[in-house]
Biopython code that builds the backbone (N, CA, C, O; Angstrom):
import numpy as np
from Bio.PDB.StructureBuilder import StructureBuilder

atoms = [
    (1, "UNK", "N", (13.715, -161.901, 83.382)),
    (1, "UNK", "CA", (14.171, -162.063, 82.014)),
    (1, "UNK", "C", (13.062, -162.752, 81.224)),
    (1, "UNK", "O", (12.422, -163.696, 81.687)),
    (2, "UNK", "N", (12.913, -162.362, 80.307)),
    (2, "UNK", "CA", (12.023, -162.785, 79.525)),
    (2, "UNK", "C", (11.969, -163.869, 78.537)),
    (2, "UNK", "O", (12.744, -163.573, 77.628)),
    (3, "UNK", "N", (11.264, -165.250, 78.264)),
    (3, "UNK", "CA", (11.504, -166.604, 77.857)),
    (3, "UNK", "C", (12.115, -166.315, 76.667)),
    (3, "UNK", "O", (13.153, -166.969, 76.764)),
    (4, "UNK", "N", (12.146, -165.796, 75.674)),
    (4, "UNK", "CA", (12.429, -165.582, 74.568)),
    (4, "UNK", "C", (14.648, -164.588, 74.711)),
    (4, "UNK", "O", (15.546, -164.355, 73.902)),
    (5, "UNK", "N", (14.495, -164.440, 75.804)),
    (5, "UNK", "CA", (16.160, -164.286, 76.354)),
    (5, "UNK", "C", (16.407, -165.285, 76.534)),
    (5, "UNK", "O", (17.035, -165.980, 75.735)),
    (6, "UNK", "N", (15.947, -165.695, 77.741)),
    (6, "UNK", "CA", (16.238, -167.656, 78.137)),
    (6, "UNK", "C", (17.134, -167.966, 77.018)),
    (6, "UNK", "O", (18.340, -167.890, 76.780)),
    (7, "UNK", "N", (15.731, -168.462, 76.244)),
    (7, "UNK", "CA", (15.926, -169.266, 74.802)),
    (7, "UNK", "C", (17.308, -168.787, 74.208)),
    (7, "UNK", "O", (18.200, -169.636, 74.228)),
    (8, "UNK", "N", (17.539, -167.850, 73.811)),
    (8, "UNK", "CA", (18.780, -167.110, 73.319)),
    (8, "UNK", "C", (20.002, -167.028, 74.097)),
    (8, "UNK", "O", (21.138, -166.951, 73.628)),
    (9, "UNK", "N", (19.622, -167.054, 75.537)),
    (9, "UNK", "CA", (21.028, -167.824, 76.299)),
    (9, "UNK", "C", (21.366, -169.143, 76.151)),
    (9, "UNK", "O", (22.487, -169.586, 75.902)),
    (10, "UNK", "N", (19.967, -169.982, 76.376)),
    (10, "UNK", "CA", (20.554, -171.226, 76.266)),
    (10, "UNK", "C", (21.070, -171.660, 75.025)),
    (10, "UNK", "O", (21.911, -172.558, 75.087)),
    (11, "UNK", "N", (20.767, -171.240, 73.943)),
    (11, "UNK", "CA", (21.354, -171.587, 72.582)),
    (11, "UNK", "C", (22.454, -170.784, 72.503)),
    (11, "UNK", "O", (23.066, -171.121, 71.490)),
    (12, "UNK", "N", (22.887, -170.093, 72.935)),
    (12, "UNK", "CA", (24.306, -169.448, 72.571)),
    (12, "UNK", "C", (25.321, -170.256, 73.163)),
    (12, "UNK", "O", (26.422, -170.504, 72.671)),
    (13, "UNK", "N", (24.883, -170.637, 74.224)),
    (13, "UNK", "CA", (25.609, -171.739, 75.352)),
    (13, "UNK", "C", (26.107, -172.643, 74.937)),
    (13, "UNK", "O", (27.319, -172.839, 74.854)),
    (14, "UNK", "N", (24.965, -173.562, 74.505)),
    (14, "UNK", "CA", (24.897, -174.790, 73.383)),
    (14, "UNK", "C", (25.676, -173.943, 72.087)),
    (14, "UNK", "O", (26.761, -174.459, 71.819)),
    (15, "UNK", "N", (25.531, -173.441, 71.729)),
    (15, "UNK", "CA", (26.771, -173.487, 70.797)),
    (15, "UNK", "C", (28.271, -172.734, 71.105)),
    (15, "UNK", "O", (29.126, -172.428, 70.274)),
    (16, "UNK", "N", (28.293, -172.574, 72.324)),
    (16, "UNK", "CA", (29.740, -172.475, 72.812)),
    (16, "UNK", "C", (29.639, -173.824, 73.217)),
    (16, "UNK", "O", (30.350, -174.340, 72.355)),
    (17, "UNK", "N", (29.240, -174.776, 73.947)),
    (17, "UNK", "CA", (29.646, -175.692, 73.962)),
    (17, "UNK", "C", (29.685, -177.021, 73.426)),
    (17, "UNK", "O", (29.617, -178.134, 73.948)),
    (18, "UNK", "N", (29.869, -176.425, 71.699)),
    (18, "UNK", "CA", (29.416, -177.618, 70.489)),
    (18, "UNK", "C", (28.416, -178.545, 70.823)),
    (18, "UNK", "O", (28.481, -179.772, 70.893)),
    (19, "UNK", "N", (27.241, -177.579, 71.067)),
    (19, "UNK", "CA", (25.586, -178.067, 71.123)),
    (19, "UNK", "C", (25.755, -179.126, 72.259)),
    (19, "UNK", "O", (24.979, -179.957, 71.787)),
    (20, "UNK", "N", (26.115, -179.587, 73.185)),
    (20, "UNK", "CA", (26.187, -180.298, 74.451)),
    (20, "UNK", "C", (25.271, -180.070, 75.752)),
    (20, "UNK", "O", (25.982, -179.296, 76.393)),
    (21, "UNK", "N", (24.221, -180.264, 76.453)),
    (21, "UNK", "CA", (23.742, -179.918, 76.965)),
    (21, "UNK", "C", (23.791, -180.584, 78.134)),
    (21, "UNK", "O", (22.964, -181.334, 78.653)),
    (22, "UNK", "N", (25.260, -180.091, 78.628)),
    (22, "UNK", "CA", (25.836, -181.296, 79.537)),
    (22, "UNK", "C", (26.554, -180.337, 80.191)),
    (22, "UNK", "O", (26.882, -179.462, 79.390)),
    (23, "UNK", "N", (27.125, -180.018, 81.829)),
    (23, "UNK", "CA", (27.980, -179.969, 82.557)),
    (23, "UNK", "C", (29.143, -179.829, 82.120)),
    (23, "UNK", "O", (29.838, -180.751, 81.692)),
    (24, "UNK", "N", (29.495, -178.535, 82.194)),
    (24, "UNK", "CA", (31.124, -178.799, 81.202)),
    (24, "UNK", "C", (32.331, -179.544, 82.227)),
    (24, "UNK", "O", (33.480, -179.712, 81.818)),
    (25, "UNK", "N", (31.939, -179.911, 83.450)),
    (25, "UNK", "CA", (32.577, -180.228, 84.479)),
    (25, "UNK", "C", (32.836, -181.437, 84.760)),
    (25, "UNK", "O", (33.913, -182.032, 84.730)),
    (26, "UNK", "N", (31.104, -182.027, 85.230)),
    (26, "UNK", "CA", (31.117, -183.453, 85.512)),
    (26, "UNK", "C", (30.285, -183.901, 83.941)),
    (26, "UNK", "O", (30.568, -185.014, 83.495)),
    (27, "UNK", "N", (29.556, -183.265, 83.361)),
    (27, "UNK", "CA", (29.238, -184.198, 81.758)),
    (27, "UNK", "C", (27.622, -184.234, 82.439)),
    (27, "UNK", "O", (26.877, -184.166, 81.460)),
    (28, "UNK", "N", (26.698, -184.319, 83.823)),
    (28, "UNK", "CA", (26.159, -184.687, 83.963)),
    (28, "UNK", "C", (24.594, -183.683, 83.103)),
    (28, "UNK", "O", (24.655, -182.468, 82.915)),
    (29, "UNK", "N", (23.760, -184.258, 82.840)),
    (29, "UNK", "CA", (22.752, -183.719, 81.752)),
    (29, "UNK", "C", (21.893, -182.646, 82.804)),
    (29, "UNK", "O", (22.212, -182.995, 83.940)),
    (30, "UNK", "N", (21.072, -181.650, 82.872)),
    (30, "UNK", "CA", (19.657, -181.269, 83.690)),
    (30, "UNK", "C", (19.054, -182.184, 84.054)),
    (30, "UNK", "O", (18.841, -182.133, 85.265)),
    (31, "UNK", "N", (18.504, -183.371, 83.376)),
    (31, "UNK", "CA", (17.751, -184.638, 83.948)),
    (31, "UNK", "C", (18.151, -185.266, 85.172)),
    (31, "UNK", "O", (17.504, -185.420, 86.208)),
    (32, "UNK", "N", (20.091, -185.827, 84.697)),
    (32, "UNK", "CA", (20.719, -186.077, 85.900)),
    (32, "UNK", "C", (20.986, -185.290, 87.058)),
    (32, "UNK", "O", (21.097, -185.966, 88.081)),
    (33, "UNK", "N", (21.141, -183.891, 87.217)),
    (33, "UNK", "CA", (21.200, -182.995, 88.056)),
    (33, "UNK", "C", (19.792, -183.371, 88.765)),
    (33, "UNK", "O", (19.773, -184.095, 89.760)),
    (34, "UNK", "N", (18.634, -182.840, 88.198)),
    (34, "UNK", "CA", (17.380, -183.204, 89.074)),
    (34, "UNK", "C", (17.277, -184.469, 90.036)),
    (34, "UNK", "O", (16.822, -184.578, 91.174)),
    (35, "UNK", "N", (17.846, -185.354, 89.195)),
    (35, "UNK", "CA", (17.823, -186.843, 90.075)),
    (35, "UNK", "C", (19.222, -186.820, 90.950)),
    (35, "UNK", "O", (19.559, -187.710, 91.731)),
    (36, "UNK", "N", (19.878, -185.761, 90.694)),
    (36, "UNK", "CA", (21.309, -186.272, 91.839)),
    (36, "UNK", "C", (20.437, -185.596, 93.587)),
    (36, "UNK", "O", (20.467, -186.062, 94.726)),
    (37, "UNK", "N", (19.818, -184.464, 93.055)),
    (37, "UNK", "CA", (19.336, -183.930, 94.130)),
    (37, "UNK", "C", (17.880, -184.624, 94.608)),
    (37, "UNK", "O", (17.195, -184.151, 95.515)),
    (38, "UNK", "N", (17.446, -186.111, 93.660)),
    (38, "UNK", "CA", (15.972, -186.171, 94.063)),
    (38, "UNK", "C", (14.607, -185.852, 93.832)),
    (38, "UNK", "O", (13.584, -186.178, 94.433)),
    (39, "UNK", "N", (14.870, -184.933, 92.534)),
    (39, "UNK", "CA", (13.820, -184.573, 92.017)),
    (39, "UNK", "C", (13.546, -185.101, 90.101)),
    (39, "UNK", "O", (14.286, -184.974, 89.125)),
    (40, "UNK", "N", (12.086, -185.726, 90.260)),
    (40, "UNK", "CA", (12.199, -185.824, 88.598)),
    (40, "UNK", "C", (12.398, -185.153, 88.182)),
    (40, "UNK", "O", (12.775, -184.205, 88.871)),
    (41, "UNK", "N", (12.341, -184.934, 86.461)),
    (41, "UNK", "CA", (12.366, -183.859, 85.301)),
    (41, "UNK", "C", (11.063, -182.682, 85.962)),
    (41, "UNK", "O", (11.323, -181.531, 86.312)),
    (42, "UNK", "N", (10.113, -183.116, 85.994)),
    (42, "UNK", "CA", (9.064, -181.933, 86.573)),
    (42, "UNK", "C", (9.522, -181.704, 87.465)),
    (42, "UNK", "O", (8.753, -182.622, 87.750)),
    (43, "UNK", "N", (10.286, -181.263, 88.754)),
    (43, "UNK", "CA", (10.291, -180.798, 90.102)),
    (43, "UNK", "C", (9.873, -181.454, 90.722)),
    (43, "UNK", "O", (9.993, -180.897, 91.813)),
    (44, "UNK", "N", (9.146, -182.842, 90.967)),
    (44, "UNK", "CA", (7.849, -183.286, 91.706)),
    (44, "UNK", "C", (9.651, -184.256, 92.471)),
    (44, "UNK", "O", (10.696, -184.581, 91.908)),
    (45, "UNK", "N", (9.206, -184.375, 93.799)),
    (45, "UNK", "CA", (10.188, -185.431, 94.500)),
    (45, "UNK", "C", (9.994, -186.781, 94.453)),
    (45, "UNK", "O", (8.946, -187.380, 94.694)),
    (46, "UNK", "N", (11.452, -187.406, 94.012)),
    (46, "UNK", "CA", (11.342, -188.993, 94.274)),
    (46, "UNK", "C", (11.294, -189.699, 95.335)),
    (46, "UNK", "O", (12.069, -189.243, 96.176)),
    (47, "UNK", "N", (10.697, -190.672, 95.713)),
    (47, "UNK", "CA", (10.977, -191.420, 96.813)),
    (47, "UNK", "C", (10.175, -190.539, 97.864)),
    (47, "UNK", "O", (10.445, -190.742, 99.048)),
    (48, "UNK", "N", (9.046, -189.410, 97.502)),
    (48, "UNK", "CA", (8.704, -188.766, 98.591)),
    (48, "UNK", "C", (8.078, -189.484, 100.025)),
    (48, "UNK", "O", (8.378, -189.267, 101.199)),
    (49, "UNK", "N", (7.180, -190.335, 99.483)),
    (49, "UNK", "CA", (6.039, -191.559, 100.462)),
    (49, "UNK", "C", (7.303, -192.526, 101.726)),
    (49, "UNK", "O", (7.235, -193.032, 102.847)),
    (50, "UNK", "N", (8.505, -192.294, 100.474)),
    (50, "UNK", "CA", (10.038, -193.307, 101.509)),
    (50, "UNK", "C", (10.146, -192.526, 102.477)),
    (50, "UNK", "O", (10.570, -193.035, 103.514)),
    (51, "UNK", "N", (9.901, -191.442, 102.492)),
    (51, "UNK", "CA", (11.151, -190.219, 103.280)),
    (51, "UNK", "C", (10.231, -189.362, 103.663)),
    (51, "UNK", "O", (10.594, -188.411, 104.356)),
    (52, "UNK", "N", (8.936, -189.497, 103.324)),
    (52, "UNK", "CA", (8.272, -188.532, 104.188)),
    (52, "UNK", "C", (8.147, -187.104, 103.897)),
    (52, "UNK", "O", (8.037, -186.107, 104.611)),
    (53, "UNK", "N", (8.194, -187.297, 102.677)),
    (53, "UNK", "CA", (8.259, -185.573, 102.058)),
    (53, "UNK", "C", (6.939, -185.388, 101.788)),
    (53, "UNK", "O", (6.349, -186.140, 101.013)),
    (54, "UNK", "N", (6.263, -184.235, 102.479)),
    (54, "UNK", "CA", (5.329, -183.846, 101.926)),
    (54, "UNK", "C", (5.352, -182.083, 101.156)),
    (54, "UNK", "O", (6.208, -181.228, 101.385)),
    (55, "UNK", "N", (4.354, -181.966, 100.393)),
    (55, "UNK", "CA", (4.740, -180.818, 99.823)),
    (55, "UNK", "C", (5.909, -180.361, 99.613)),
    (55, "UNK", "O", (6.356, -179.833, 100.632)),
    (56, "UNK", "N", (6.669, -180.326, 98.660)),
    (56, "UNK", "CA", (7.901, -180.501, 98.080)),
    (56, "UNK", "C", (8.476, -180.503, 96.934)),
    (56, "UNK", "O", (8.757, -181.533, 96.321)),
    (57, "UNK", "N", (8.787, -178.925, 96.397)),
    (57, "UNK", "CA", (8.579, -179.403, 94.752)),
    (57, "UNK", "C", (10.075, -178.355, 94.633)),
    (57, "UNK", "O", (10.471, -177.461, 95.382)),
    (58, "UNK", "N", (10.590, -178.855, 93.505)),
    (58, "UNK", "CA", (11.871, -178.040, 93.077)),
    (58, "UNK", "C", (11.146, -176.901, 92.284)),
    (58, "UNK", "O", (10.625, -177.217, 91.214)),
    (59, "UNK", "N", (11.048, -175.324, 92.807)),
    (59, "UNK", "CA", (10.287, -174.819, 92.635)),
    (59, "UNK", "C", (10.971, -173.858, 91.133)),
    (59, "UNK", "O", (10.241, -173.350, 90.282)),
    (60, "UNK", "N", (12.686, -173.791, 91.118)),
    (60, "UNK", "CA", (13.102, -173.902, 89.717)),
    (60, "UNK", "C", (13.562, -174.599, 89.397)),
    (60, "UNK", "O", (14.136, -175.302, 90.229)),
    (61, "UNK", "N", (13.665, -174.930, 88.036)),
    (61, "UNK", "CA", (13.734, -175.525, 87.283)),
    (61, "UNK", "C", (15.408, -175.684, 86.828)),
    (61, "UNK", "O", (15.753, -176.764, 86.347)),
    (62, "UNK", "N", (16.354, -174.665, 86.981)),
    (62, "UNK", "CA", (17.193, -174.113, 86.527)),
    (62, "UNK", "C", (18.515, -174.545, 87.296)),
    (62, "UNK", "O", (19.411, -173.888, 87.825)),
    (63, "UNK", "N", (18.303, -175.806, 87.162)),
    (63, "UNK", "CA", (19.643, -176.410, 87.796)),
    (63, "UNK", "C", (21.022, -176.674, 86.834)),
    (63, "UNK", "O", (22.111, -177.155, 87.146)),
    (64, "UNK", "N", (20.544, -176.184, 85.600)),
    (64, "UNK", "CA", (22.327, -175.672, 84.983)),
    (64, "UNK", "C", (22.133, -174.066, 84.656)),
    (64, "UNK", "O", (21.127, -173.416, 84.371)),
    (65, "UNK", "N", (23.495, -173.704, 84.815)),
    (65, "UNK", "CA", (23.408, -172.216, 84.440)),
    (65, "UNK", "C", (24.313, -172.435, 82.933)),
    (65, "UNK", "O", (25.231, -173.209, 82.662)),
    (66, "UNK", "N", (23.643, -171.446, 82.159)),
    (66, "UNK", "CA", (24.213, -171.136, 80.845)),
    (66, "UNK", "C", (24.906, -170.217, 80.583)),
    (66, "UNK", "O", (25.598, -170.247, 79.565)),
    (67, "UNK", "N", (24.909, -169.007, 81.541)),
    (67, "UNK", "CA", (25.868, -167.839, 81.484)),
    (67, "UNK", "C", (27.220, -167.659, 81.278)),
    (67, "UNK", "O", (27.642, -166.638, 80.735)),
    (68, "UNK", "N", (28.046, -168.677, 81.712)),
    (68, "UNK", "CA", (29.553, -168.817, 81.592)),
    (68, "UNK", "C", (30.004, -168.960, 80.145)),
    (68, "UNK", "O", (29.365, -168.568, 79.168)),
    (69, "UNK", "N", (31.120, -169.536, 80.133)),
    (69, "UNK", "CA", (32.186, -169.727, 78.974)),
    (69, "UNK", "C", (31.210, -171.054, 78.789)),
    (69, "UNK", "O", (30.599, -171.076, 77.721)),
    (70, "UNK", "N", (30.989, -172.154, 79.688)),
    (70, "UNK", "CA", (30.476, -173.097, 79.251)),
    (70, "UNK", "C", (29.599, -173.742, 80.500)),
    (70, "UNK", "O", (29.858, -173.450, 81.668)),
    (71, "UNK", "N", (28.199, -174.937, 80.013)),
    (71, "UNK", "CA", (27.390, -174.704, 81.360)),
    (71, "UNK", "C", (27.945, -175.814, 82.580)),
    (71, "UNK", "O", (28.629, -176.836, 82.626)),
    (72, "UNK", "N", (27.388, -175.154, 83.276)),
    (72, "UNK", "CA", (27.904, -175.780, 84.514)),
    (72, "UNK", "C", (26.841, -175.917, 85.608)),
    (72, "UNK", "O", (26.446, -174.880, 86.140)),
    (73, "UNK", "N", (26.315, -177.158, 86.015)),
    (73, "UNK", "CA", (25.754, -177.366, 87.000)),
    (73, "UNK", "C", (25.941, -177.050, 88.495)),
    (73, "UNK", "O", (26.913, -176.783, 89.201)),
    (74, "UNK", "N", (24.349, -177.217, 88.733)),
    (74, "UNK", "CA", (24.367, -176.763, 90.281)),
    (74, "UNK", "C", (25.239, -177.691, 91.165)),
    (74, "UNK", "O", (25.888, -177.177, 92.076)),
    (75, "UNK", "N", (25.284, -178.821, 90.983)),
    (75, "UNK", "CA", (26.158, -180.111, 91.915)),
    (75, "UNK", "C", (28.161, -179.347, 91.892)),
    (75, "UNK", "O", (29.116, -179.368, 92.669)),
    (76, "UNK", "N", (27.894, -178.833, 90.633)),
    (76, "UNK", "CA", (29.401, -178.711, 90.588)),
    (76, "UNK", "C", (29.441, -177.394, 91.282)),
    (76, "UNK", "O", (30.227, -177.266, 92.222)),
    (77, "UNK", "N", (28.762, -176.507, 90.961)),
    (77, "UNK", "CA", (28.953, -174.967, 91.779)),
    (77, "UNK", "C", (28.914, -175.491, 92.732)),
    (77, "UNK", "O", (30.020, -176.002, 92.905)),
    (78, "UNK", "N", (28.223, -175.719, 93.591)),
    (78, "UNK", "CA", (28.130, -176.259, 95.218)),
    (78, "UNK", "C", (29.330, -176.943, 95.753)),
    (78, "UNK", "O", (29.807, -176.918, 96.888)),
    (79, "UNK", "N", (29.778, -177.670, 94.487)),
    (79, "UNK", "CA", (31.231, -178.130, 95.054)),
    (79, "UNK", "C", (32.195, -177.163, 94.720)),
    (79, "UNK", "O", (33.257, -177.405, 95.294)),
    (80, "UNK", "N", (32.247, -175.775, 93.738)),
    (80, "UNK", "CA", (33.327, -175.176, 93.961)),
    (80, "UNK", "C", (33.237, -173.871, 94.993)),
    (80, "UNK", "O", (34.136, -173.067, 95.240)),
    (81, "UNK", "N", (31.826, -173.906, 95.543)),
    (81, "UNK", "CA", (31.526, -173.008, 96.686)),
    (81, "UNK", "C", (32.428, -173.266, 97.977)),
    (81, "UNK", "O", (33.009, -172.473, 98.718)),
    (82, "UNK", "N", (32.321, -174.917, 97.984)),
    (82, "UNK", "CA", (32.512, -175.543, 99.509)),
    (82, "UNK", "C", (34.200, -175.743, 99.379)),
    (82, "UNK", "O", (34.855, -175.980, 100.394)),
    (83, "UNK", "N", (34.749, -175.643, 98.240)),
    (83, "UNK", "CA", (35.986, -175.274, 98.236)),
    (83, "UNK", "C", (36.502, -174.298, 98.331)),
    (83, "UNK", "O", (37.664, -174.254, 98.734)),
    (84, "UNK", "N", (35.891, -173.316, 98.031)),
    (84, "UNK", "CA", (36.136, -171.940, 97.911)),
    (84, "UNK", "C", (36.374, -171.375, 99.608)),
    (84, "UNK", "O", (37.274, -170.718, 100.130)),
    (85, "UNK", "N", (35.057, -172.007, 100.158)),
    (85, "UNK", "CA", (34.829, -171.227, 101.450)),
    (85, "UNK", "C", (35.526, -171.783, 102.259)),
    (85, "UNK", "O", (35.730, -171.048, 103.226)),
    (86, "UNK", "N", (36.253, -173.255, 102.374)),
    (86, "UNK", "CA", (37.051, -174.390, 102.987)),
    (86, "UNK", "C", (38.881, -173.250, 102.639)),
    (86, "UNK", "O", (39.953, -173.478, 103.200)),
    (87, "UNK", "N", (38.668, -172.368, 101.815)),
    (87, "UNK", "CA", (40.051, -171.801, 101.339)),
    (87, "UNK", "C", (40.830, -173.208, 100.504)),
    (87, "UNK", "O", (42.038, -173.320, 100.710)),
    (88, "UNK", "N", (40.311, -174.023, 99.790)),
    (88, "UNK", "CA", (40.907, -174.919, 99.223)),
    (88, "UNK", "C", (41.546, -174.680, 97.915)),
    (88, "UNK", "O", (42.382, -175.472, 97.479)),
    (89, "UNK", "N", (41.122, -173.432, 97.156)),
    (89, "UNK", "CA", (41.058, -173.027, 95.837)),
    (89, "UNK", "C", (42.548, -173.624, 95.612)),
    (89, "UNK", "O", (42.521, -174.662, 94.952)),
    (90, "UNK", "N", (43.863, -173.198, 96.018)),
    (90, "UNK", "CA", (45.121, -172.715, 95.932)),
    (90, "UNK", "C", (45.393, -174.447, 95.648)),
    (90, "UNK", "O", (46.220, -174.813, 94.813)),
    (91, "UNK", "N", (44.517, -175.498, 96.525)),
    (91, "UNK", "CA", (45.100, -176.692, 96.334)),
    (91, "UNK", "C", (43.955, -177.213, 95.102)),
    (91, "UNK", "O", (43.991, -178.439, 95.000)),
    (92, "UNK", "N", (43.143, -176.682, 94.332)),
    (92, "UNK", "CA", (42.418, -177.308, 93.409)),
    (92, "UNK", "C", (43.499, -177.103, 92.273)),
    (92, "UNK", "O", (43.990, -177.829, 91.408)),
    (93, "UNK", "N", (43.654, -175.730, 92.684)),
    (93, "UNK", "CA", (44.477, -175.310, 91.186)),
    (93, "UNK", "C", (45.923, -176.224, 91.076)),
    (93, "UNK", "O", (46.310, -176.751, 90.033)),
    (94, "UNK", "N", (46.597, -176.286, 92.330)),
    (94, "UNK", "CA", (47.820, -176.936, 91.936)),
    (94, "UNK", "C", (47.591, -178.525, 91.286)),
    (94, "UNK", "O", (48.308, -178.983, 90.396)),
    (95, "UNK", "N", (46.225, -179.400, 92.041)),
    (95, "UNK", "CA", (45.284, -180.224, 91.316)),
    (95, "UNK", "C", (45.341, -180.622, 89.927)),
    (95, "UNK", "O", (45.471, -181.737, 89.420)),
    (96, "UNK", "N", (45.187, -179.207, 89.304)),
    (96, "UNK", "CA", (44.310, -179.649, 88.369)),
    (96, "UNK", "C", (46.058, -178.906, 87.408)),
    (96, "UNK", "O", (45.944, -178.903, 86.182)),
    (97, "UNK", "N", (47.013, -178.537, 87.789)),
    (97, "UNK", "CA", (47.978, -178.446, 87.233)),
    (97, "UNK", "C", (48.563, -179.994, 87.184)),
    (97, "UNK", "O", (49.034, -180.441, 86.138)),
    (98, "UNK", "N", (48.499, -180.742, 88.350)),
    (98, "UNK", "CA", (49.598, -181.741, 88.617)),
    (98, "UNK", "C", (48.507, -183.069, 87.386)),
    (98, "UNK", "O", (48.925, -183.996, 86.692)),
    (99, "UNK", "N", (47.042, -182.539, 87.609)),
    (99, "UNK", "CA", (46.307, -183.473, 86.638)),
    (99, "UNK", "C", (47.100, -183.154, 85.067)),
    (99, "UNK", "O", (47.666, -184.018, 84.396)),
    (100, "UNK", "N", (46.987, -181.913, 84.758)),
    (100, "UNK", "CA", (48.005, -181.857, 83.602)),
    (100, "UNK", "C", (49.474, -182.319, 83.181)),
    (100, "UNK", "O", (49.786, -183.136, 82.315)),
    (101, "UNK", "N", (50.076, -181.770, 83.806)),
    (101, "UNK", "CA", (51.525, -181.744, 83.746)),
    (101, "UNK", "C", (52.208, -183.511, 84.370)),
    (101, "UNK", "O", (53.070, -184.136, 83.754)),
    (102, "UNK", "N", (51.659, -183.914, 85.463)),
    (102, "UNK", "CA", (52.231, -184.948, 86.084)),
    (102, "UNK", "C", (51.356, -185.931, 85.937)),
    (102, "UNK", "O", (51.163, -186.243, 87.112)),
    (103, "UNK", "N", (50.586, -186.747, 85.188)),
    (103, "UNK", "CA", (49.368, -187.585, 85.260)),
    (103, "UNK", "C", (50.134, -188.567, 85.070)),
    (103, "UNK", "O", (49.550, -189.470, 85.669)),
    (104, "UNK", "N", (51.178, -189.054, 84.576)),
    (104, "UNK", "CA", (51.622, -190.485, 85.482)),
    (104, "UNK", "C", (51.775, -190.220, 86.427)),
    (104, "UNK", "O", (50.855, -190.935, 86.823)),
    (105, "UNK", "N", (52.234, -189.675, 87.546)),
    (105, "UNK", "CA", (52.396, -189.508, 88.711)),
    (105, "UNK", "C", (51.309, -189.930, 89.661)),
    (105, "UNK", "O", (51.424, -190.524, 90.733)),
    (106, "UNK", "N", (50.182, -189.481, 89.017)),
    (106, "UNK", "CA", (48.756, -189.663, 89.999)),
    (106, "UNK", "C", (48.115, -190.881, 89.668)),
    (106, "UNK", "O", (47.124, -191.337, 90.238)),
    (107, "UNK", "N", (48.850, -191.485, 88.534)),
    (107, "UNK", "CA", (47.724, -192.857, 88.406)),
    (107, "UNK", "C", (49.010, -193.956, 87.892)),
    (107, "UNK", "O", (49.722, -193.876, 86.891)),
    (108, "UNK", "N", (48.997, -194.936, 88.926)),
    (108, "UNK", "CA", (49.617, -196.090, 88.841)),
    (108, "UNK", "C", (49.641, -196.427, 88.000)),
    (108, "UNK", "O", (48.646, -196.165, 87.325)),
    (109, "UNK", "N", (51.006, -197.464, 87.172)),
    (109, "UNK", "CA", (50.829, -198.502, 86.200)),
    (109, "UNK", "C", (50.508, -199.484, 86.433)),
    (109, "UNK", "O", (50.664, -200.129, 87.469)),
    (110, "UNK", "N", (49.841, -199.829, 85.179)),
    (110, "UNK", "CA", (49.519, -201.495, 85.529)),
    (110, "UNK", "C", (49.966, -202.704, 86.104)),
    (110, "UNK", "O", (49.269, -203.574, 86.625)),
    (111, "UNK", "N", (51.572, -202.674, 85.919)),
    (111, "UNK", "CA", (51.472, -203.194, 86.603)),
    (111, "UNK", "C", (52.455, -203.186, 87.983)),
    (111, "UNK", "O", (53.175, -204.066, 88.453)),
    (112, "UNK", "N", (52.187, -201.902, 88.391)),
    (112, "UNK", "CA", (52.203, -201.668, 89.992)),
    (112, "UNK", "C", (51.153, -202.013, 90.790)),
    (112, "UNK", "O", (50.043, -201.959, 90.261)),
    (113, "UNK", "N", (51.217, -202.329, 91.847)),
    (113, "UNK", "CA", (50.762, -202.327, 92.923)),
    (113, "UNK", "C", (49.637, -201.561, 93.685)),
    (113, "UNK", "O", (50.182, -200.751, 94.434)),
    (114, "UNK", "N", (47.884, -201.486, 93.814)),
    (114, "UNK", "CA", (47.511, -200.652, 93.991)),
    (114, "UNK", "C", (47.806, -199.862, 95.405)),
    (114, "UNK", "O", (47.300, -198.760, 95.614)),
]
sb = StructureBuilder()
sb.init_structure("model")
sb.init_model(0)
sb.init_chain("A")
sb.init_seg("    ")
for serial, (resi, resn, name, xyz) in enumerate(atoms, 1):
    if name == "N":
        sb.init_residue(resn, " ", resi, " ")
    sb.init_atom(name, np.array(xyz, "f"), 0.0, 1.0, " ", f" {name:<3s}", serial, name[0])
structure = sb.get_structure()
């Protein structure tokens, strides 16, 4: 694909997701994605000399995708992969119903008892 598509995905993105250039999931930025996995903003690895990394570079760059309804990071795909393949889906969804519908239910009052 050619940079000048890029560009035109990622801005369509950003404005499906009222210019946010954030994780529609966890909120977390591209910057933070690089550092959840260890790598600065350039690809180059942190902490390499700690851990013994030699030669080691995040060779793309492209740790949010813009293609969807809204973007979504690599940390979060990976977590809805490992649910997916675990067959967990059926209990995310009832999840994220009971997060709707029942949310006192899932989070104590104050002053209950943790």
């Amino acid at each position: 694909m050619a940079m000048e598509e890029r560009f035109q995905e990622y801005f369509a993105a950003l404005d499906r997701a009222g210019n946010k250039d954030r994780c529609y999931l966890c909120c977390r930025s591209p910057a933070e994605v690089k550092r959840f996995f260890g790598f600065a903003e350039d690809g180059t690895p942190l902490d390499a000399g700690r851990y013994g990394i030699e030669d080691v570079v995040l060779e793309t760059l492209d740790v949010m995708s813009y293609r969807g309804s809204r973007p979504v990071c690599a940390v979060c795909q990976l977590n809805v992969d490992a649910l997916a393949m675990l067959g967990e889906k059926p209990t995310l969804l009832a999840l994220l119903d009971e997060m709707e519908r029942d949310r006192e239910h899932l989070w104590p009052a104050d002053d209950e008892p943790a």
